[in-house]
C-alpha positions in Angstrom: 25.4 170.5 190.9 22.7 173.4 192.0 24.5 176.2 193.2 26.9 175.5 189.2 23.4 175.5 187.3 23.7 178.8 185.9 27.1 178.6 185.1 26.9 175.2 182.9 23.7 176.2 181.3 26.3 179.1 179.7 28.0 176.0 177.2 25.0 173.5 177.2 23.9 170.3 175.3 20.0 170.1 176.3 17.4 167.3 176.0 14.0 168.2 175.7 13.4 166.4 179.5 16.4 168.6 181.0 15.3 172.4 179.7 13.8 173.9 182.3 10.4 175.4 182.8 10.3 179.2 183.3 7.3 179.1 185.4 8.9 176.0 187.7 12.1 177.3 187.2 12.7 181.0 186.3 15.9 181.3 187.5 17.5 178.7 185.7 15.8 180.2 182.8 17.8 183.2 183.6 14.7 184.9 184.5 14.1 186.3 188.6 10.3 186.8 189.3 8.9 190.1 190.9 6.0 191.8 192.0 5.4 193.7 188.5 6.4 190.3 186.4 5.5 187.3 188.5 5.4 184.6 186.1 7.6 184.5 182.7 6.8 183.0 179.4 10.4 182.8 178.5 13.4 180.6 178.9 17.2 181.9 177.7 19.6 179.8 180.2 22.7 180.8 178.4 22.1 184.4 178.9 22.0 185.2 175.2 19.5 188.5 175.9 19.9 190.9 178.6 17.1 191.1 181.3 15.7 194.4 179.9 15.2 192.4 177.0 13.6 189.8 178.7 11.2 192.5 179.9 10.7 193.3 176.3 9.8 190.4 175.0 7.7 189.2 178.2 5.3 192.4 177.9 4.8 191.3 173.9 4.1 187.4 175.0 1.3 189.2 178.2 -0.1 191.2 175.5 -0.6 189.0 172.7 -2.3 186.8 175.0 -4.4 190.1 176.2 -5.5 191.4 172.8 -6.1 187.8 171.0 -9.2 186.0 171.4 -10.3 182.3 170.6 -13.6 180.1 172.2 -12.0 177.0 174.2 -13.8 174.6 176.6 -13.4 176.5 179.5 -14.4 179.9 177.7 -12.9 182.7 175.9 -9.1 182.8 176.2 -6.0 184.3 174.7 -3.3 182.6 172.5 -0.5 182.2 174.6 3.2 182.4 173.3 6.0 181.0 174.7 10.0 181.5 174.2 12.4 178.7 174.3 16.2 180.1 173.6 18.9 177.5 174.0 22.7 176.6 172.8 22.5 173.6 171.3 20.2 170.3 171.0 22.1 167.4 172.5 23.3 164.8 169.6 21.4 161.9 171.2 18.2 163.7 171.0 18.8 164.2 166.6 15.8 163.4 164.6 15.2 162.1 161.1 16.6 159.4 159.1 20.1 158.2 157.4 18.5 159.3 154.0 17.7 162.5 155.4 19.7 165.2 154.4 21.5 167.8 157.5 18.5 170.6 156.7 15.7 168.1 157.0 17.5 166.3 160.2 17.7 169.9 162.1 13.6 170.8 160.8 12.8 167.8 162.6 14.9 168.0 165.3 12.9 171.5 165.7 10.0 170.3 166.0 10.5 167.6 168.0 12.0 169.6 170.6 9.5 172.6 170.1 6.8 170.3 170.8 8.0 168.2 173.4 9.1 171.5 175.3 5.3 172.9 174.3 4.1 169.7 176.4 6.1 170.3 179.0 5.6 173.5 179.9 2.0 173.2 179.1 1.4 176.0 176.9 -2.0 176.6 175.8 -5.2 175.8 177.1 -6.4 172.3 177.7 -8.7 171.1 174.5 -7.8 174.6 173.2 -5.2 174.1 171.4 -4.1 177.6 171.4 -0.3 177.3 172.0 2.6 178.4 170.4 6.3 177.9 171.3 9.1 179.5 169.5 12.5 178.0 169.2 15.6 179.6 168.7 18.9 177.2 169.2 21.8 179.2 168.9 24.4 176.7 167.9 22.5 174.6 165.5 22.0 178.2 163.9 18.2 177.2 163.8 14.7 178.9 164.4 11.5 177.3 164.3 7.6 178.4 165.3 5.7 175.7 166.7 1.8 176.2 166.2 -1.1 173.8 168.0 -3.8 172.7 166.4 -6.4 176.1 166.7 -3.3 178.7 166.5 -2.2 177.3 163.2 -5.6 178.6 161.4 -4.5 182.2 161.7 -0.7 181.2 162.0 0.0 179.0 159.1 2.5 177.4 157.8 3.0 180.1 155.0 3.0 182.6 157.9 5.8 181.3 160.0 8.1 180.5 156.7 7.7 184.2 156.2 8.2 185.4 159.6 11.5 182.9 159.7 12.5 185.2 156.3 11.2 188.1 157.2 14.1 187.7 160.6 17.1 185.8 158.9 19.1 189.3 158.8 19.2 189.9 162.4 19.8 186.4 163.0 23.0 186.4 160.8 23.7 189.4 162.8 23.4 188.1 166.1 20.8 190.5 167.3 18.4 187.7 169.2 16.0 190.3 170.9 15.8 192.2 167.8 14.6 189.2 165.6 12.6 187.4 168.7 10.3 190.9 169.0 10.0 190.9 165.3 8.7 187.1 165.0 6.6 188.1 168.1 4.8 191.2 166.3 4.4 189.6 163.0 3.0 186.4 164.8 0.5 188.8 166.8 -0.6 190.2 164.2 -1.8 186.8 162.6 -3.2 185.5 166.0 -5.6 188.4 165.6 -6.3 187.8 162.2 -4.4 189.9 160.0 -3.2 188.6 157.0 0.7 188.7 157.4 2.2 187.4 154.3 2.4 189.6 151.1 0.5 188.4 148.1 3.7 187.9 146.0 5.4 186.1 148.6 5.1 182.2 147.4 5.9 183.4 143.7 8.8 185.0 145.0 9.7 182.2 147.3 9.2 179.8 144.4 11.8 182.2 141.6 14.5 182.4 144.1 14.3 178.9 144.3 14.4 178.5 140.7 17.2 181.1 140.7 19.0 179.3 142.8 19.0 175.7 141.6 19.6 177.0 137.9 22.7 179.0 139.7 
């Protein structure tokens, strides 16, 4: 099965235990180390993004983690973001319950897999708890920021429903890279302490909901 790798990754069901590490793995992850970019922070198997894009989205991961600042154990360190881009979650790995309805089965499904992946790969500092993975699954039409314990003080939970927002259009559009840098540059941003999410937001959030349920 190694030399077909790349080729069934293109239409694949993953499991948490069976996506690969970029920095194990990079080639698998459709990434191909080099002097100038050694070690990658992101993982698109299917080949959804092209490699300059890659590039893109590698230099914003190397810089948040350069311009960010947070005291851990072993010193001062960065917050370091990771990428996960996949097809599809396999069905065995579903989460939730039977009284759950299919939004709340594919949240937790998310974040089961965003976290399980975040273990994985070991993202983040040891008793830092500065990691942050973000998920995009294609297929299951589903994106999803997972914060550790230290990175969800500056990016909350209001932060990454409004970055999720803030990107639905160029996910309905298809354009990946365009709404990966966007979630990248809002969430750097809050991981150096900017305040990210407009005043009105949660008043707004909570009218259209309104609207909508009345509608």
């Amino acid at each position: 099965y190694g030399p077909l790798t790349s080729m069934v990754s293109k239409s694949s069901d993953w499991t948490y235990e069976g996506y690969p590490d970029p920095t194990k793995e990079p080639l698998r992850c459709g990434m191909e180390p080099t002097a100038a970019t050694p070690m990658w922070w992101i993982c698109d198997p299917a080949g959804y993004m092209t490699q300059e894009d890659h590039l893109k989205i590698q230099r914003v991961l190397v810089h948040i983690w350069d311009s960010t600042t947070i005291q851990c154990p072993e010193g001062d360190k960065g917050y370091q973001v990771a990428v996960a881009i996949m097809d599809h979650w396999a069905t065995n790995e579903y989460q939730g319950s039977w009284f759950d309805d299919e939004s709340d089965k594919k949240k937790k499904t998310a974040a089961y897999f965003a976290e399980q992946i975040g273990n994985r790969w070991g993202i983040g500092n040891a008793g830092c708890g500065n990691g942050v993975l973000v998920l995009l699954s294609i297929k299951d039409r589903y994106f999803y920021i997972k914060t550790a314990r230290a990175s969800r003080q500056l990016l909350t939970d209001d932060a990454t429903d409004y970055i999720t927002t803030e990107i639905k259009g160029s996910l309905h559009q298809q354009k990946w890279a365009e709404a990966i840098l966007t979630a990248l540059g809002f969430a750097m941003e809050a991981l150096q302490g900017q305040d990210i999410v407009p005043v009105d937001y949660m008043s707004l959030g909570f009218a259209c909901l309104i609207a909508f349920v009345v509608c």
